[in-house]
N, C-alpha and C positions, 0 to 999 in steps of 0.2 A: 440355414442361417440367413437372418436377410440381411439388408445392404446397409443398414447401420448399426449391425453386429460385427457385419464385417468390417467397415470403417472401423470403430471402436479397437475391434482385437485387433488391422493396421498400425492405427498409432500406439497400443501396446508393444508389438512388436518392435514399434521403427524406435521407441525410448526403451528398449533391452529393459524386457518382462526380467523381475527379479528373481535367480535364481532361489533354489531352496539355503536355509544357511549349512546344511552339511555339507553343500559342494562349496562353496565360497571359494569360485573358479575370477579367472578374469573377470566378466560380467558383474558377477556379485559386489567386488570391489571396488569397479567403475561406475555402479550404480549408488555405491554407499557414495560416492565424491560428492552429493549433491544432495539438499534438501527435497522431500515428496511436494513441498510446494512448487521449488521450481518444475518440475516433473510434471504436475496438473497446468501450470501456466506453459509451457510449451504444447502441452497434449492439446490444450483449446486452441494456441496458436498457426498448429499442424493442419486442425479438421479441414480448414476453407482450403488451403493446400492440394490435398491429397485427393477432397475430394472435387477438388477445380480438374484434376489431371484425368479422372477416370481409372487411375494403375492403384492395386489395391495397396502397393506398400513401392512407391515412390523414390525412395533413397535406395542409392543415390540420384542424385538428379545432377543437371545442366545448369551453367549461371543464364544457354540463350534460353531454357524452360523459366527460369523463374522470370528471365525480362519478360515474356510474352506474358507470365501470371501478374504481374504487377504490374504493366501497359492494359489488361482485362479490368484486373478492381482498381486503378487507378480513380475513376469517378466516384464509383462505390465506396469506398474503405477508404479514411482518414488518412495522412501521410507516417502520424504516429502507429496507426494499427499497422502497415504494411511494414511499419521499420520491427515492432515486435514480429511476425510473421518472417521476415529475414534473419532476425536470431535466434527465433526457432528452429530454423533452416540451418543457420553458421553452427549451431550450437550439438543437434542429431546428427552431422556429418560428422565433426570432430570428437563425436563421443563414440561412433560407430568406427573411428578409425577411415572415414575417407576425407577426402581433398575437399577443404572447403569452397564451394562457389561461387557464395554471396562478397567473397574477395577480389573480384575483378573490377578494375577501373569503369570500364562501361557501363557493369551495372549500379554501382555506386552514384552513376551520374545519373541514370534514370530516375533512381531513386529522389537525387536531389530535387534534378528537374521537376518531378510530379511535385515535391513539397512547393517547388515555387510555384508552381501555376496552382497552386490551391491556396496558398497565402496570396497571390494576387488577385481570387477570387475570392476572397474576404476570410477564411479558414485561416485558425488561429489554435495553439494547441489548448486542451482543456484540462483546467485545473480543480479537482475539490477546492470548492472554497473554504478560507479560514472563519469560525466564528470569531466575534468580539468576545469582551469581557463581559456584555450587557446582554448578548442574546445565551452564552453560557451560561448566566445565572439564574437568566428566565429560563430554560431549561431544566435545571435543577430544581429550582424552586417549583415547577408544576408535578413535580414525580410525588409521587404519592408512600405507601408502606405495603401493596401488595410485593407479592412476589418478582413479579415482574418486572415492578417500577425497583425496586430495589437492587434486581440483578443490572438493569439500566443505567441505574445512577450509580454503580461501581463500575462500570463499564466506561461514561462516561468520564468518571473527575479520574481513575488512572490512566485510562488513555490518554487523556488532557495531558498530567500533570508527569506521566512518562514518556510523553513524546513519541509513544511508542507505532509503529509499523501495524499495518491492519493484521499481517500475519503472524508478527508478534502478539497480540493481544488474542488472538482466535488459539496458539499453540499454547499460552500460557498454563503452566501446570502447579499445583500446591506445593511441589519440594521444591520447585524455583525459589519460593518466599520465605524471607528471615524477617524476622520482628526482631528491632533493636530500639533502644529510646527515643531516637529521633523519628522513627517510622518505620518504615519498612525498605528491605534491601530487594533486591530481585536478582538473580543469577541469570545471566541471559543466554548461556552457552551459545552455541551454533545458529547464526544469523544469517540472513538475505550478504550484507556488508561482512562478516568474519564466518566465514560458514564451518572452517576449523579450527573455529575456539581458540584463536591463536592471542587474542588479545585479553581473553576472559573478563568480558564487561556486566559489569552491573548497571541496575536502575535504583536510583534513592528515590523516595515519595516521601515527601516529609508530609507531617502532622499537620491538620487544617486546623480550622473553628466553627463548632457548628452543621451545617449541611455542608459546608464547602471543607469537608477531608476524607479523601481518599483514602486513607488507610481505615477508618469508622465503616464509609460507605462498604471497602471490600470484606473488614472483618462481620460486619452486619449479613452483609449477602450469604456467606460463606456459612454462619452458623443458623442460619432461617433456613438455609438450603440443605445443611447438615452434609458438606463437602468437608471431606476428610483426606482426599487424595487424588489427584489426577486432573485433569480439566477445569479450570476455573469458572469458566465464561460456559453453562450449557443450553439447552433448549429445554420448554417447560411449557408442557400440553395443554391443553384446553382443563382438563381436570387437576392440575396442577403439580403432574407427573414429573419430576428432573430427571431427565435423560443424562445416558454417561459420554455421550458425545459432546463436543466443543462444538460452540456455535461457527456457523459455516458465515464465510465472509458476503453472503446475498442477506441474510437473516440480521448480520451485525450492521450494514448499508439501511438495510429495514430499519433497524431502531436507531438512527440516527435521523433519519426522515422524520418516521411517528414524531419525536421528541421536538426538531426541530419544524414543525408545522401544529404542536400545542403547543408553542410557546409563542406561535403567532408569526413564525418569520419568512418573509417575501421568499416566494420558491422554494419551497423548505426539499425539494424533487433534486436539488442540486447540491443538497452535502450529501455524503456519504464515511464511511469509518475514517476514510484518511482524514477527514476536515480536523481530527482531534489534535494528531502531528501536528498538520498546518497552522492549526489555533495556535497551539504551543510555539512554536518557531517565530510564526507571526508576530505574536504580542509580546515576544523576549526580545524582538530585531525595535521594535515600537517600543519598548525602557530603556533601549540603550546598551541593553545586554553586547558584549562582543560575539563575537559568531564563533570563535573558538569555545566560549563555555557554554554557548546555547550547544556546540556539537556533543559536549562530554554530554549530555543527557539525550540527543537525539540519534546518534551514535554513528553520524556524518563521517567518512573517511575523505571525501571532498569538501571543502569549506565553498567551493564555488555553488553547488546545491544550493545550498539556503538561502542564498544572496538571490533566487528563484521565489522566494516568499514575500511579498511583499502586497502593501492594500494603495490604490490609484493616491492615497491622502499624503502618504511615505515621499511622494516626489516631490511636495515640496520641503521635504525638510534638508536645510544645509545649501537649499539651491539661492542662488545669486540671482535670481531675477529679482523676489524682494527686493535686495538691497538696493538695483537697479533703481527700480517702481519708487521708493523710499527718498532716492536724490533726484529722482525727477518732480516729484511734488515738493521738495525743500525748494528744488529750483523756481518753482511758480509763485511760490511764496513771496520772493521780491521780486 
């Protein structure tokens, strides 16, 4: 076996390989607590970890191992990356049943420390940015009737117009979806925010006009594609092959580039799937929408989030310097 097989079957190990379901011992049950997404997002947050230390399967570990690993990639790695790598850490000890670590005052302060001296060297956390309404429609409007462009522009105006999570959109599945007169319904069960269905949320899409409806764009794709079940969103080969896999969240970042680089827009290398959320949020906070009902559809359990969305144009609205600037020039006047 070599040394990134071995890696690989480590962090299998260290996020407790899933039993078979006739045993559905401890393990089995502890592993259902959590979505296989979070499961792949720790496994990638683990690799620089485990394999920073040289020990094939690392857990448990020390809070002074992790200070010495986070004083090492402090230069390296973002202060956001190193804080996901620390709950990957918090998160495989307290699943494995040991003493979490990453709980210690000291290293808490490391951590922060390294954020500040990287904000005082100009480092700033990074956000997909939100489109407008104007580069969204040049978007759509360049997509064409192949296959492709089709699966695109369903991908696009419900992601838009559901608000929806990058992983929400890549899991989406056909019996999620109800047709009712106004549009379509979505069943959201087990989410990133409610991951035991506790709240049973739905997504509405209501009916467009023309290129601009989501529920046309998705009914379109779906019967061109001739999906009857399972995965909505797939991958589709050079010869025009529909795979039964869901598109992976590198491939769904992909066609958000393509799309936004024909439609002509500055660094199109800087959206990615989430810009669809962020559009959404964005230009509901920009009508004046409250942030309580932008949440029912984006499905926010902090309302302080979203208040996180906003475009440099947004500050001046409501601010007092205006009004300021406004009596100072009445003042000159006489």
């Amino acid at each position: 076996m070599n040394e990134l097989s071995k890696l690989a079957l480590a962090i299998e190990q260290t996020l407790v390989p899933t039993p078979s379901d006739q045993a559905k011992d401890s393990r089995y049950y502890a592993r259902k607590a959590y979505a296989e997404n979070t499961y792949r997002a720790y496994r990638s947050d683990l690799k620089d970890f485990i394999a920073w230390t040289g020990i094939e399967n690392p857990i448990p570990t020390t809070s002074a191992v992790i200070r010495l690993y986070l004083v090492d990639r402090a230069e390296r790695l973002s202060p956001s990356t190193l804080e996901h790598r620390l709950a990957a850490l918090s998160f495989v000890h307290k699943l494995l049943g040991h003493q979490d670590p990453t709980q210690e005052d000291h290293l808490k302060a490391v951590l922060r420390g390294i954020r500040k001296h990287q904000v005082e060297k100009g480092w700033s956390p990074k956000q997909a940015p939100a489109f407008s309404l104007g580069q969204l429609l040049a978007m759509v409007r360049t997509m064409g009737g192949s296959l492709h462009d089709l699966r695109d522009k369903a991908y696009v105006l419900l992601g838009l117009f559901g608000a929806f999570r990058q992983s929400e959109m890549t899991g989406l599945t056909l019996e999620q979806f109800e047709s009712v007169e106004q549009g379509l319904v979505i069943r959201m069960g087990p989410t990133k925010g409610d991951p035991l269905d506790e709240r049973r949320r739905y997504k509405a899409i209501p009916k467009g006009r023309g290129t601009i409806c989501p529920v046309d764009a998705v009914q379109t794709w779906l019967e061109q594609a001739g999906i009857e079940s399972g995965a909505v969103f797939r991958g589709i080969d050079r010869h025009g092959t529909i795979s039964d896999q869901a598109l992976s969240h590198t491939t769904t970042n992909r066609i958000i580039k393509k799309w936004a680089a024909r439609a002509g827009l500055e660094e199109p290398q800087r959206y990615s799937g989430h810009s669809l959320r962020a559009s959404f949020i964005t230009v509901a906070r920009e009508l004046k929408i409250p942030d309580h009902r932008i949440a029912l559809q984006s499905h926010h359990l902090d309302l302080r989030v979203i208040e996180t969305y906003y475009r440099p144009s947004m500050a001046f609205e409501q601010n007092p310097a205006g009004e300021v600037m406004a009596a100072m020039i009445q003042g000159l006047e006489y």
